[in-house]
Biopython code that builds the backbone (N, CA, C, O; Angstrom):
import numpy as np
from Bio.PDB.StructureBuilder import StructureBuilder

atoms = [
    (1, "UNK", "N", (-13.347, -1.636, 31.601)),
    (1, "UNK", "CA", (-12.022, -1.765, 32.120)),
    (1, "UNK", "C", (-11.500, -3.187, 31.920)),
    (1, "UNK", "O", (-10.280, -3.307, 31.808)),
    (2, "UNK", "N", (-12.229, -4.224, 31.863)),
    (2, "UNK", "CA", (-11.906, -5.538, 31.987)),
    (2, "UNK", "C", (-11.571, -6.042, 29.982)),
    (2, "UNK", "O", (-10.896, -6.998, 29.601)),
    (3, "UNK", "N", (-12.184, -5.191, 29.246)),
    (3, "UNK", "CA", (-11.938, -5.496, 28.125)),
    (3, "UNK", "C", (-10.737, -5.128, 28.095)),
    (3, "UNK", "O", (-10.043, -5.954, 27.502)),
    (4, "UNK", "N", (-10.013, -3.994, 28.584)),
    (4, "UNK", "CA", (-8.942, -3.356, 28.263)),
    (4, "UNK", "C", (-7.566, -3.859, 29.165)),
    (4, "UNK", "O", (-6.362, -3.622, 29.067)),
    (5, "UNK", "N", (-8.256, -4.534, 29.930)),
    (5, "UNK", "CA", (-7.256, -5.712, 31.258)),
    (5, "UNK", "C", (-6.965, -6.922, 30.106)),
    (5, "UNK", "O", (-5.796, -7.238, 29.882)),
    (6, "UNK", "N", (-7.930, -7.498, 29.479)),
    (6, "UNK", "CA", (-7.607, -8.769, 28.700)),
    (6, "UNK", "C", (-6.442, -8.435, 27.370)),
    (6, "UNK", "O", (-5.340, -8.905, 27.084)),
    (7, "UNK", "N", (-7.161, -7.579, 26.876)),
    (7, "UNK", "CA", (-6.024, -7.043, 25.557)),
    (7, "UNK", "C", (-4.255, -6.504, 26.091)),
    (7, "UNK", "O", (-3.226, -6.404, 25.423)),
    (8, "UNK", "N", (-4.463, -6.309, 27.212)),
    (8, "UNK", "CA", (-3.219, -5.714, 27.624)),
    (8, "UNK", "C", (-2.363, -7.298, 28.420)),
    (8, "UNK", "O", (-1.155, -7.534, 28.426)),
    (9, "UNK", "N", (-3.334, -8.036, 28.933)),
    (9, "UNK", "CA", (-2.426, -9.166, 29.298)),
    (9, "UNK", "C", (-2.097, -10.081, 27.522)),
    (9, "UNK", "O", (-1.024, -10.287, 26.955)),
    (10, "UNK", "N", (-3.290, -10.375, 27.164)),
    (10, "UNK", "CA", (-2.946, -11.020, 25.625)),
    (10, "UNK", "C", (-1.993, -10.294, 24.815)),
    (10, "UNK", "O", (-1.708, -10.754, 23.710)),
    (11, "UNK", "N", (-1.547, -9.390, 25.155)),
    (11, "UNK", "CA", (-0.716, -8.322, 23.891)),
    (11, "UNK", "C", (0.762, -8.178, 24.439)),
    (11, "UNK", "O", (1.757, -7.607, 23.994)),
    (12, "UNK", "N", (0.451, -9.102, 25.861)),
    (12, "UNK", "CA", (1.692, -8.702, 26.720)),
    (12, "UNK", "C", (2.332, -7.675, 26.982)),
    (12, "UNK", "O", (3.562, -7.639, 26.940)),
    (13, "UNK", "N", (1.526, -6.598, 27.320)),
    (13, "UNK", "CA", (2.020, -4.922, 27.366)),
    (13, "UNK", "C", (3.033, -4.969, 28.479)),
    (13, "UNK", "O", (2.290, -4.804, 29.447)),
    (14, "UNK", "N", (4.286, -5.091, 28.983)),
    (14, "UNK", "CA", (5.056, -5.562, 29.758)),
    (14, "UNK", "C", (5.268, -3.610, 30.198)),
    (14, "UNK", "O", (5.152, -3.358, 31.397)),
    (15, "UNK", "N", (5.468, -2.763, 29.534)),
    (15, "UNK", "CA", (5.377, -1.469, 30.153)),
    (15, "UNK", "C", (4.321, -1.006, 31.025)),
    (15, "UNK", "O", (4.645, -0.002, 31.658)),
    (16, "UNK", "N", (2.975, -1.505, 31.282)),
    (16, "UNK", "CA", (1.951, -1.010, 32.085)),
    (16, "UNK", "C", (2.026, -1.645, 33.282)),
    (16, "UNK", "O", (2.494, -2.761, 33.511)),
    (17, "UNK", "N", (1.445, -0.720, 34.171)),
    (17, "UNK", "CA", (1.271, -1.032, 35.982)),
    (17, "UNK", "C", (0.038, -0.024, 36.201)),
    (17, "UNK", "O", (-0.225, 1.178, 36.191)),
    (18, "UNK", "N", (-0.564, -1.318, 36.411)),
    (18, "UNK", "CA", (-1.991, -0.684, 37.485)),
    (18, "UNK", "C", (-2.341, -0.469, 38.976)),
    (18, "UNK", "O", (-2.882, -1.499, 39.379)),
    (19, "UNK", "N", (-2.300, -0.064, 39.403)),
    (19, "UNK", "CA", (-2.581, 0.121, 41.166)),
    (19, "UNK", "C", (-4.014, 0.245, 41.823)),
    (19, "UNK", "O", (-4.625, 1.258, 42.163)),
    (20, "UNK", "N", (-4.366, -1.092, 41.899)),
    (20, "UNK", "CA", (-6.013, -1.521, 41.712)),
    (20, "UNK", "C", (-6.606, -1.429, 43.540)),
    (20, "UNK", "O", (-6.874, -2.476, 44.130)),
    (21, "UNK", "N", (-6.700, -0.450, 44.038)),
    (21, "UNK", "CA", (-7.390, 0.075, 45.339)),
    (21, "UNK", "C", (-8.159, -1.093, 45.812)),
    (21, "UNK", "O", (-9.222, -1.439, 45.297)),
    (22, "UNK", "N", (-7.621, -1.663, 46.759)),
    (22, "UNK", "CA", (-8.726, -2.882, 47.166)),
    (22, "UNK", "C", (-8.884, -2.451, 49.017)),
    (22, "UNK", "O", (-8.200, -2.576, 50.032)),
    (23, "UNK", "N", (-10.355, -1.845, 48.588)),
    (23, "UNK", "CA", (-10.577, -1.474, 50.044)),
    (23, "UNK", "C", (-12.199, -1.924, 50.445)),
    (23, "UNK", "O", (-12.974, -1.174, 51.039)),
    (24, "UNK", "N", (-12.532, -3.337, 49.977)),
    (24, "UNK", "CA", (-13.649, -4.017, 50.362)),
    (24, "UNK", "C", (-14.758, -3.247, 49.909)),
    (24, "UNK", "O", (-15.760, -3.943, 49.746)),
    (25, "UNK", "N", (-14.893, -2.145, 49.676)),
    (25, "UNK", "CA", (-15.733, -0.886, 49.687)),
    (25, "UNK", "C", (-16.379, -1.432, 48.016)),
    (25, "UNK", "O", (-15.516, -1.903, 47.275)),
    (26, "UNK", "N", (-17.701, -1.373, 47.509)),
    (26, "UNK", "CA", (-18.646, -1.303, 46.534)),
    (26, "UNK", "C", (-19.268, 0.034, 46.240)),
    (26, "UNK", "O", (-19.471, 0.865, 47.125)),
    (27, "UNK", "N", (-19.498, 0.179, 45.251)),
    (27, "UNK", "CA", (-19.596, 1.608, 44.810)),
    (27, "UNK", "C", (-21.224, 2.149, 45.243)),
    (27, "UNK", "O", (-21.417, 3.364, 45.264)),
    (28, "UNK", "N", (-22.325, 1.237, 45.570)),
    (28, "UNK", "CA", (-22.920, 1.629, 46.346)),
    (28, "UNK", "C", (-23.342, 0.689, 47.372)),
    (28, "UNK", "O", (-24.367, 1.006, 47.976)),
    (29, "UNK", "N", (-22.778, -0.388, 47.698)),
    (29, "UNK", "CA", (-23.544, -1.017, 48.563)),
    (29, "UNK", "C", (-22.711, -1.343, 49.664)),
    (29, "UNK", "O", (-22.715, -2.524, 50.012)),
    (30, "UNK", "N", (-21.912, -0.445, 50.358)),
    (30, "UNK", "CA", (-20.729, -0.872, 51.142)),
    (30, "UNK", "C", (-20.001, -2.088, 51.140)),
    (30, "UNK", "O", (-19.642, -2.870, 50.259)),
    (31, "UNK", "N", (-19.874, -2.026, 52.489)),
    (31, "UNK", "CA", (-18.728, -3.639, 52.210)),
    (31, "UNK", "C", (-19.548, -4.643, 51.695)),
    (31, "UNK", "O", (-20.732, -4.981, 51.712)),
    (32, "UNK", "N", (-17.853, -5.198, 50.960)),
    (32, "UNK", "CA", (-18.294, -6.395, 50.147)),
    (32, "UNK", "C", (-17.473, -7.560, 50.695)),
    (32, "UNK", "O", (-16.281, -7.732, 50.440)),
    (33, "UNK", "N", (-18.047, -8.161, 51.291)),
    (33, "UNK", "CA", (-17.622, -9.596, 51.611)),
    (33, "UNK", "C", (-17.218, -10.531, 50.854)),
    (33, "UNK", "O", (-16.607, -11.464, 51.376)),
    (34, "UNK", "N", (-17.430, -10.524, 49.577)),
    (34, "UNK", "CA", (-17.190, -11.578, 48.598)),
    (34, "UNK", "C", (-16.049, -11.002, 47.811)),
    (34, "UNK", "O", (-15.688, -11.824, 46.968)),
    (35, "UNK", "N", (-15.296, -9.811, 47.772)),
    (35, "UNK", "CA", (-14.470, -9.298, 47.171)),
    (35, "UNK", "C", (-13.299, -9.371, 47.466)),
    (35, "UNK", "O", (-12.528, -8.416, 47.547)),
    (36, "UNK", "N", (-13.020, -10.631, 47.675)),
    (36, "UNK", "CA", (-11.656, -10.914, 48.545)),
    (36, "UNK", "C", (-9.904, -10.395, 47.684)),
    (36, "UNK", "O", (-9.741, -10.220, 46.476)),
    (37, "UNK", "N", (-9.193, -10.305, 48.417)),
    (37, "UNK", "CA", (-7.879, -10.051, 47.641)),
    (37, "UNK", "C", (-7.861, -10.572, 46.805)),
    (37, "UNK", "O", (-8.043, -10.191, 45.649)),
    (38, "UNK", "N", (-7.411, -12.546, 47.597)),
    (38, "UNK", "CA", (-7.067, -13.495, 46.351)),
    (38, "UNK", "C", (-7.837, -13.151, 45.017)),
    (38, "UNK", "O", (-7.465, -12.875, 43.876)),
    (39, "UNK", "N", (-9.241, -13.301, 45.723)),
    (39, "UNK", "CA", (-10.249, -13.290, 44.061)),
    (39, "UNK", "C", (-10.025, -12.341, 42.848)),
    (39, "UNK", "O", (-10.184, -12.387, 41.628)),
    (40, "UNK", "N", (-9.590, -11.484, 43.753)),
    (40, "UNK", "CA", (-9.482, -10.141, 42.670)),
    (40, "UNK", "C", (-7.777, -10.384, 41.741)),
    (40, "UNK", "O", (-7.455, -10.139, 40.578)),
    (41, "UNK", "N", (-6.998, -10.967, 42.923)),
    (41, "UNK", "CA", (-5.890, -11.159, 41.689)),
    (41, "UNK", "C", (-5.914, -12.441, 40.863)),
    (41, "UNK", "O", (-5.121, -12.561, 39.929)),
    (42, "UNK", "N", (-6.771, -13.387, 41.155)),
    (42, "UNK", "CA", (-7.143, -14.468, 40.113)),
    (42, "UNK", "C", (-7.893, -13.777, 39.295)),
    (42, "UNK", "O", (-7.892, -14.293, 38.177)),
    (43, "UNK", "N", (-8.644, -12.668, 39.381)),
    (43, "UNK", "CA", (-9.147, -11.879, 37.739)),
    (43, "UNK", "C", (-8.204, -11.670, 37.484)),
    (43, "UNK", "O", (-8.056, -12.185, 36.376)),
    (44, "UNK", "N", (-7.030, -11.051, 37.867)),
    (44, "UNK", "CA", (-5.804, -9.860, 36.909)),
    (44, "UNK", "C", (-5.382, -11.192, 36.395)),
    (44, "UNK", "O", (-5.767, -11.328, 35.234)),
    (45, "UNK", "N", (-4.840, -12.046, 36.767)),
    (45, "UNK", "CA", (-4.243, -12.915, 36.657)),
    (45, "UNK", "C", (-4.719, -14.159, 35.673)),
    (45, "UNK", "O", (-3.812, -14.981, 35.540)),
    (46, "UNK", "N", (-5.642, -14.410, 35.124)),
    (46, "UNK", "CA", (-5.897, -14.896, 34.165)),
    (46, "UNK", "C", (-5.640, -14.602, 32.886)),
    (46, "UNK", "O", (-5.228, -15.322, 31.976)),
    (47, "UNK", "N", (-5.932, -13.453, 32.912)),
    (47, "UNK", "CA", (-5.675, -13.144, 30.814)),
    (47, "UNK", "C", (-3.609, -12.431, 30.933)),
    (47, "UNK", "O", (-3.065, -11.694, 30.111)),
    (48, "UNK", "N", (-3.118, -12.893, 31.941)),
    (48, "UNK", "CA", (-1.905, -12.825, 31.883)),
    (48, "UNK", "C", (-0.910, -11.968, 33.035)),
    (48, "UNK", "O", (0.302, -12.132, 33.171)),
    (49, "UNK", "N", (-1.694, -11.111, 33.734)),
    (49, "UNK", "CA", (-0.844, -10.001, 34.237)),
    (49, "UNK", "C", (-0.017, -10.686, 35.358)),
    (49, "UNK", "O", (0.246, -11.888, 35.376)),
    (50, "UNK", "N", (0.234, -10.082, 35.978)),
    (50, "UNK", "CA", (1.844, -10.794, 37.004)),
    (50, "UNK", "C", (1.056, -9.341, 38.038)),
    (50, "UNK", "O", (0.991, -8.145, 37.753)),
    (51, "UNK", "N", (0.621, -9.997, 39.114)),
    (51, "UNK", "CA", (-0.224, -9.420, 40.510)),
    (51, "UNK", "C", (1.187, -9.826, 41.719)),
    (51, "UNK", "O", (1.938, -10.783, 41.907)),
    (52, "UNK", "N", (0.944, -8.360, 42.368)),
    (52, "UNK", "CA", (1.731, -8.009, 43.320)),
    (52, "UNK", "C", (0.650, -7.732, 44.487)),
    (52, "UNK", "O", (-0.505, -7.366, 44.268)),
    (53, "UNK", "N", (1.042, -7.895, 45.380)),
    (53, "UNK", "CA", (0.055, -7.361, 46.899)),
    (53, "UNK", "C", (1.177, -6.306, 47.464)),
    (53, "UNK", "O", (2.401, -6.376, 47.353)),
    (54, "UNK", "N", (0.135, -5.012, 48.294)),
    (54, "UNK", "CA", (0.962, -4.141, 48.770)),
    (54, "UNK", "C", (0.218, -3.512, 49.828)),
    (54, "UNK", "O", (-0.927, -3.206, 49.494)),
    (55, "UNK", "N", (0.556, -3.223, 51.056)),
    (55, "UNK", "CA", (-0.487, -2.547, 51.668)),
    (55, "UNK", "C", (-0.268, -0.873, 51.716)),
    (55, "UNK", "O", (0.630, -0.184, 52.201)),
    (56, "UNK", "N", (-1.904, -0.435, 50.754)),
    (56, "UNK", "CA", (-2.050, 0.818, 49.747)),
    (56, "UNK", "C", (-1.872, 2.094, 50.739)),
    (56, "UNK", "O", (-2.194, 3.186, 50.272)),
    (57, "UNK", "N", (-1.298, 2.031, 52.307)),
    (57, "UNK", "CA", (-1.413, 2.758, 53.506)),
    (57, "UNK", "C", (0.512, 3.136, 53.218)),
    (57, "UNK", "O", (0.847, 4.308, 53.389)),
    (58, "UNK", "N", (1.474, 2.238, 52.856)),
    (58, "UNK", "CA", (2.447, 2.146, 53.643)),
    (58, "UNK", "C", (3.454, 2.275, 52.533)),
    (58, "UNK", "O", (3.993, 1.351, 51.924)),
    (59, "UNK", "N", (3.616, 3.520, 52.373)),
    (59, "UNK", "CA", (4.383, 4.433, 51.094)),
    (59, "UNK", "C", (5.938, 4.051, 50.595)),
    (59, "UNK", "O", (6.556, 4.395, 49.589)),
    (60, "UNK", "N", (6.349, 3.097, 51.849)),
    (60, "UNK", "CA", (7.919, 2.819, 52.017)),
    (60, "UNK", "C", (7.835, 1.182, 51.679)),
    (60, "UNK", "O", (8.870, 0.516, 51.682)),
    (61, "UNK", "N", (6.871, 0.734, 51.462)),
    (61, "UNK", "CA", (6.892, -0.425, 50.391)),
    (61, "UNK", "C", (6.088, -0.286, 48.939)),
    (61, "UNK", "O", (6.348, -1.053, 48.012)),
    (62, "UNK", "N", (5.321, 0.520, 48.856)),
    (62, "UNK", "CA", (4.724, 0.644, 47.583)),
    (62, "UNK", "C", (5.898, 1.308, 47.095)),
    (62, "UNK", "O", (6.704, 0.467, 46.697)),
    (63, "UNK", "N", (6.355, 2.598, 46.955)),
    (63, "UNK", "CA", (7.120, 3.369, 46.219)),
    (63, "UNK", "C", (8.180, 2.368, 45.804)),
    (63, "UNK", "O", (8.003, 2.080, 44.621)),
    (64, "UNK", "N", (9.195, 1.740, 46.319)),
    (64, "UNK", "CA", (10.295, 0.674, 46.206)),
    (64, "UNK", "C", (9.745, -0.337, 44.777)),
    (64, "UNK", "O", (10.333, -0.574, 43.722)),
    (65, "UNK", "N", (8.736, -0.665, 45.146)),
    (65, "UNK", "CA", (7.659, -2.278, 44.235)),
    (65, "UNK", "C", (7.572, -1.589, 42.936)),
    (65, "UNK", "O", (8.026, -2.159, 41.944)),
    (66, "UNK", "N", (6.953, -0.245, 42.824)),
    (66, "UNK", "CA", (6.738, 0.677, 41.620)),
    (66, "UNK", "C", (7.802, 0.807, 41.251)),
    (66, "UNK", "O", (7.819, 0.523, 40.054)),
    (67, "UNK", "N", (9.099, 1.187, 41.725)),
    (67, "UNK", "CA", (10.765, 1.527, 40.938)),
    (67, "UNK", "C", (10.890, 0.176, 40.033)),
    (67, "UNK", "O", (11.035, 0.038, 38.818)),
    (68, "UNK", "N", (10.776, -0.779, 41.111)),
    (68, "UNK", "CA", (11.393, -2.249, 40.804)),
    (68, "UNK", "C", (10.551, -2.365, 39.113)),
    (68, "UNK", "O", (11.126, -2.514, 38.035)),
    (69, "UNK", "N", (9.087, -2.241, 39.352)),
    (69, "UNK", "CA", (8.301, -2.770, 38.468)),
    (69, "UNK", "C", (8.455, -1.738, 37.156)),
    (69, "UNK", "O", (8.294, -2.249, 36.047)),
    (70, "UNK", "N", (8.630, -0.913, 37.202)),
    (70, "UNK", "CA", (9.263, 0.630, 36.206)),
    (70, "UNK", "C", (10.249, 0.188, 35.569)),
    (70, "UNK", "O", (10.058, -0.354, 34.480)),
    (71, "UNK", "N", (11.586, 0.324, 36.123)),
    (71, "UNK", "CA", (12.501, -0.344, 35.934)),
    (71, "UNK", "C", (12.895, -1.440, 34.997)),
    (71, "UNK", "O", (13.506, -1.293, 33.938)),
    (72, "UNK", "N", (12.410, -2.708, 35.594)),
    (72, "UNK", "CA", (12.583, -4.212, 34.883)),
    (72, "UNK", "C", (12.281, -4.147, 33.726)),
    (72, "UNK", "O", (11.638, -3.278, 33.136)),
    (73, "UNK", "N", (12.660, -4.913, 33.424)),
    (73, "UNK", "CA", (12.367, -5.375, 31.724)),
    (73, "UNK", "C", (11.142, -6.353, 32.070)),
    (73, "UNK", "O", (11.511, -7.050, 33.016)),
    (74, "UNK", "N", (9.829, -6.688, 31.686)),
    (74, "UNK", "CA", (8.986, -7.280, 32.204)),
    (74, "UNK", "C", (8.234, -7.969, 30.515)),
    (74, "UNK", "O", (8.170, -7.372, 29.440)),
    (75, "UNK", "N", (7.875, -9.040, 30.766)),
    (75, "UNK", "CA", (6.822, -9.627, 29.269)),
    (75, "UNK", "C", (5.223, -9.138, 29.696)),
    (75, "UNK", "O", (4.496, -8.690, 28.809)),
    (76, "UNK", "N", (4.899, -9.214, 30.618)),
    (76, "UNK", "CA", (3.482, -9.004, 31.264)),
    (76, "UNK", "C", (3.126, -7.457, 31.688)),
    (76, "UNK", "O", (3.993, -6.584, 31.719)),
    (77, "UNK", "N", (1.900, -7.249, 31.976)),
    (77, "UNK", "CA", (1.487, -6.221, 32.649)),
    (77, "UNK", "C", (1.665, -5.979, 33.933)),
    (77, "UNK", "O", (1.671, -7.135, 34.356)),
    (78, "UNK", "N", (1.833, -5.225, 34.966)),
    (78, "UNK", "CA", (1.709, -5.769, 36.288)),
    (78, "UNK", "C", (0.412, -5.134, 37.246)),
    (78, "UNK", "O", (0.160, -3.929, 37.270)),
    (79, "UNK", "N", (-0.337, -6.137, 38.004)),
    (79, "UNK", "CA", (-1.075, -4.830, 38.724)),
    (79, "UNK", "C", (-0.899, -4.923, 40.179)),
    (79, "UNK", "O", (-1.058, -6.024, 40.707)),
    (80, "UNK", "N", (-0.625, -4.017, 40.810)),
    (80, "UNK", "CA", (-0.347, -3.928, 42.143)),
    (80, "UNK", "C", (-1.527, -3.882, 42.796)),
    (80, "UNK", "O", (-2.141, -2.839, 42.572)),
    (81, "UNK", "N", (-2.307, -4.985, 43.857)),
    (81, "UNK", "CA", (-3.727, -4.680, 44.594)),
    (81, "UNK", "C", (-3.225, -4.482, 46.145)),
    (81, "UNK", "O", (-2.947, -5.274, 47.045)),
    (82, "UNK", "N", (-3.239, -3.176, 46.042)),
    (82, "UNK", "CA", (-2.968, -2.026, 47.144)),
    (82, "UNK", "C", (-4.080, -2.483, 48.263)),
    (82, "UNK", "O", (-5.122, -1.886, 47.995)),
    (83, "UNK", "N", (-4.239, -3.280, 49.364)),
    (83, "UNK", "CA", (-5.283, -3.351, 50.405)),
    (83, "UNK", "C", (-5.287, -2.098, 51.176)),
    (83, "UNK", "O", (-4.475, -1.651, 51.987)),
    (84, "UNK", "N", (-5.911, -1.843, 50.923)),
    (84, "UNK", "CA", (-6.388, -0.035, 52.451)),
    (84, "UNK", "C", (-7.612, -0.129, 52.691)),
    (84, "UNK", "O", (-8.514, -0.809, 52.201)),
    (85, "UNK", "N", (-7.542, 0.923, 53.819)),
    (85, "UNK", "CA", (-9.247, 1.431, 54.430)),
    (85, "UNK", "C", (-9.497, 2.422, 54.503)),
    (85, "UNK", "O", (-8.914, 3.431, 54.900)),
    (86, "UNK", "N", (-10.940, 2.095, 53.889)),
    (86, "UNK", "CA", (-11.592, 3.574, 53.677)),
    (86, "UNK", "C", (-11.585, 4.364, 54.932)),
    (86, "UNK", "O", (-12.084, 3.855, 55.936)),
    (87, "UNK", "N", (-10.951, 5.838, 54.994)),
    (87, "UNK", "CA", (-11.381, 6.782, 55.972)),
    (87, "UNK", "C", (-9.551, 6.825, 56.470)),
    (87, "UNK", "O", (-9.281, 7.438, 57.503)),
    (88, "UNK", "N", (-8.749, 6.354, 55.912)),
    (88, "UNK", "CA", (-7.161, 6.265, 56.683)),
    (88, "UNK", "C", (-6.602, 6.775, 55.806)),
    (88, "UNK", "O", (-6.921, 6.512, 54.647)),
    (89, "UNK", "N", (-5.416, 7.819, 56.153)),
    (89, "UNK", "CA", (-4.487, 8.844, 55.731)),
    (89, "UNK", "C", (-3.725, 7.579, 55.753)),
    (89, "UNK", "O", (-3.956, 6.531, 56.355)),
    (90, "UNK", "N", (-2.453, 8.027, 54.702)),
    (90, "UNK", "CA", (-0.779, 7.079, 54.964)),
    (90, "UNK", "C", (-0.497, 7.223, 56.088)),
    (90, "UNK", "O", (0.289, 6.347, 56.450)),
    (91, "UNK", "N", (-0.821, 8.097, 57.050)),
    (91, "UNK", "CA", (-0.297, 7.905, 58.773)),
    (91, "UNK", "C", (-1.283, 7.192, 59.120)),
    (91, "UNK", "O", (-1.430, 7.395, 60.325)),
    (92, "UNK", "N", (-2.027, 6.488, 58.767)),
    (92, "UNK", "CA", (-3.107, 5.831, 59.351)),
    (92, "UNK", "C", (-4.662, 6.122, 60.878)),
    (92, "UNK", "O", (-5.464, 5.593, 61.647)),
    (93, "UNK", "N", (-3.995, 7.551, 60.266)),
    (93, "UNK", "CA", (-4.912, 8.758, 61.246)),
    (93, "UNK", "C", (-6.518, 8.474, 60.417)),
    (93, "UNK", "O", (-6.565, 8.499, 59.187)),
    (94, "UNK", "N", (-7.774, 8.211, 61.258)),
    (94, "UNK", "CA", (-8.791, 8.542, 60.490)),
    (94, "UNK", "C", (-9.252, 9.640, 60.104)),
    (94, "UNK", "O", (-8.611, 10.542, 60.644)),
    (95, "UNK", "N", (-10.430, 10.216, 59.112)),
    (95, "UNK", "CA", (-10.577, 11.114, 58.155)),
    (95, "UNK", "C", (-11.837, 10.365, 58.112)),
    (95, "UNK", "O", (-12.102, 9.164, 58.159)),
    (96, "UNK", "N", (-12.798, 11.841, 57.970)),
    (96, "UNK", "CA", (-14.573, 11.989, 57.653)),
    (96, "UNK", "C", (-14.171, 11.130, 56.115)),
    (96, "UNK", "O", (-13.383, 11.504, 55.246)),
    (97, "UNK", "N", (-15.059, 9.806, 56.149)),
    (97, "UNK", "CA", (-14.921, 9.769, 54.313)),
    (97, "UNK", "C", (-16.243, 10.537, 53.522)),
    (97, "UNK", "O", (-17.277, 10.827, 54.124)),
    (98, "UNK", "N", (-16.046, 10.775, 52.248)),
    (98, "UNK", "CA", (-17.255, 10.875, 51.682)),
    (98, "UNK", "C", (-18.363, 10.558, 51.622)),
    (98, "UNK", "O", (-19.332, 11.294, 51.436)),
    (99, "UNK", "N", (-18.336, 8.912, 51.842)),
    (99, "UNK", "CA", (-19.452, 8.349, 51.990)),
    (99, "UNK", "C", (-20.193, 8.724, 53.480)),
    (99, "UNK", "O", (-21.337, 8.278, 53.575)),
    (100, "UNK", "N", (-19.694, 9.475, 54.633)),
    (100, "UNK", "CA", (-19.713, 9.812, 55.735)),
    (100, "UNK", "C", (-20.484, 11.024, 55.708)),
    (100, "UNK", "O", (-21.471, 11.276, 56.399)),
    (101, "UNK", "N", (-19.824, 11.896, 54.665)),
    (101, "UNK", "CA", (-20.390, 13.312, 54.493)),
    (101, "UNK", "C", (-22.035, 13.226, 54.320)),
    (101, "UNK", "O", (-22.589, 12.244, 53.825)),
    (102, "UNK", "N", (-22.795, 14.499, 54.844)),
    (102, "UNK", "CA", (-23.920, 14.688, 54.534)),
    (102, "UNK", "C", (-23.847, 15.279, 53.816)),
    (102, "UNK", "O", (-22.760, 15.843, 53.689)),
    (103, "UNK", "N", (-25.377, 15.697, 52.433)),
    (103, "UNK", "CA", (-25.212, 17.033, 51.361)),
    (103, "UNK", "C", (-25.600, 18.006, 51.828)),
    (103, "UNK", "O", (-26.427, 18.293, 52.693)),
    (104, "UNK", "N", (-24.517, 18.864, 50.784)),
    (104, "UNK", "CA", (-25.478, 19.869, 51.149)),
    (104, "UNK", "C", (-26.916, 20.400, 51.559)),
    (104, "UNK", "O", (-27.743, 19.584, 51.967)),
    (105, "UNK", "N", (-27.108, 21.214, 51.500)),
    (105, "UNK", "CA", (-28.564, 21.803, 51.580)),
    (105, "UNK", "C", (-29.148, 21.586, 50.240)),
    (105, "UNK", "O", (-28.288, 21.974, 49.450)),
    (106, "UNK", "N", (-30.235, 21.137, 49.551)),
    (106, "UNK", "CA", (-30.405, 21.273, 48.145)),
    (106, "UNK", "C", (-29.199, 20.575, 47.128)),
    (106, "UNK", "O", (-29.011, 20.733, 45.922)),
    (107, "UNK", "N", (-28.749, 20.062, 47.747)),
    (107, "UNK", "CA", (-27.430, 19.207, 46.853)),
    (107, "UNK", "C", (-28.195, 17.925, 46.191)),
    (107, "UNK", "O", (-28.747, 17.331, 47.117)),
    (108, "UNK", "N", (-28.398, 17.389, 45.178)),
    (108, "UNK", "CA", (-28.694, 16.414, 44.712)),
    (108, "UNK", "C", (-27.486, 15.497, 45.155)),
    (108, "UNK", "O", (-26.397, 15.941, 45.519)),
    (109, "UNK", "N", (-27.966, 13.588, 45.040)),
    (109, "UNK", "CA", (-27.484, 12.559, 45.382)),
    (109, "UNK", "C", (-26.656, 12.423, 44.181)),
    (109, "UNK", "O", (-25.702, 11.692, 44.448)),
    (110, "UNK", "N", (-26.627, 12.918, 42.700)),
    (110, "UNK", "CA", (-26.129, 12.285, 41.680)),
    (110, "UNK", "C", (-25.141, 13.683, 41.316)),
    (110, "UNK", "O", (-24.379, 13.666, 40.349)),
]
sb = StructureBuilder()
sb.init_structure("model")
sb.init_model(0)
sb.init_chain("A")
sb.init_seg("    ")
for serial, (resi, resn, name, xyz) in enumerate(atoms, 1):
    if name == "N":
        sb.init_residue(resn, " ", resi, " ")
    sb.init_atom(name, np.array(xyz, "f"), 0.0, 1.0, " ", f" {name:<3s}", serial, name[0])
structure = sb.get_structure()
């Protein structure tokens, strides 16, 4: 993914928008403490892209940011890092997450 982040800021793909889920969460080792917002948009943000913050819960500012960013005439890529939490609906009601779920009976881990 990161090869394809650099070529798209160097190439100045000004039509693309990414919406990069930043919910502390590691793909297996739960929270990640070191995965801070800032840090993550100083990656986008080096090989060129133009980083927006949005909180990834609250539909009546993301939807608006996406028109705007659609819309414009832009030189850059843009990526939107959506902050949410794992286990929260857009009403911010909690929800069993996956990682919560037990397996099945006979269900393999992979």
């Amino acid at each position: 993914m990161w090869e394809a982040a650099l070529i798209a800021g160097r190439h100045a793909l000004g039509n693309l928008i990414v919406i990069a889920n930043h919910n502390k969460q590691g793909l297996h080792e739960g929270l990640v403490d070191t995965a801070s917002a800032e840090r993550s948009a100083d990656k986008w943000a080096c090989p060129g892209w133009d980083v927006f913050h949005v909180d990834g819960h609250d539909s009546a500012a993301l939807l608006p940011l996406l028109r705007v960013l659609r819309l414009a005439p832009r030189s850059a890529p843009a990526v939107v890092i959506a902050r949410t939490h794992e286990g929260l609906t857009p009403e911010r009601r909690p929800v069993r997450t996956l990682r919560e779920a037990p397996l099945a009976a006979g269900a393999d881990s992979c």
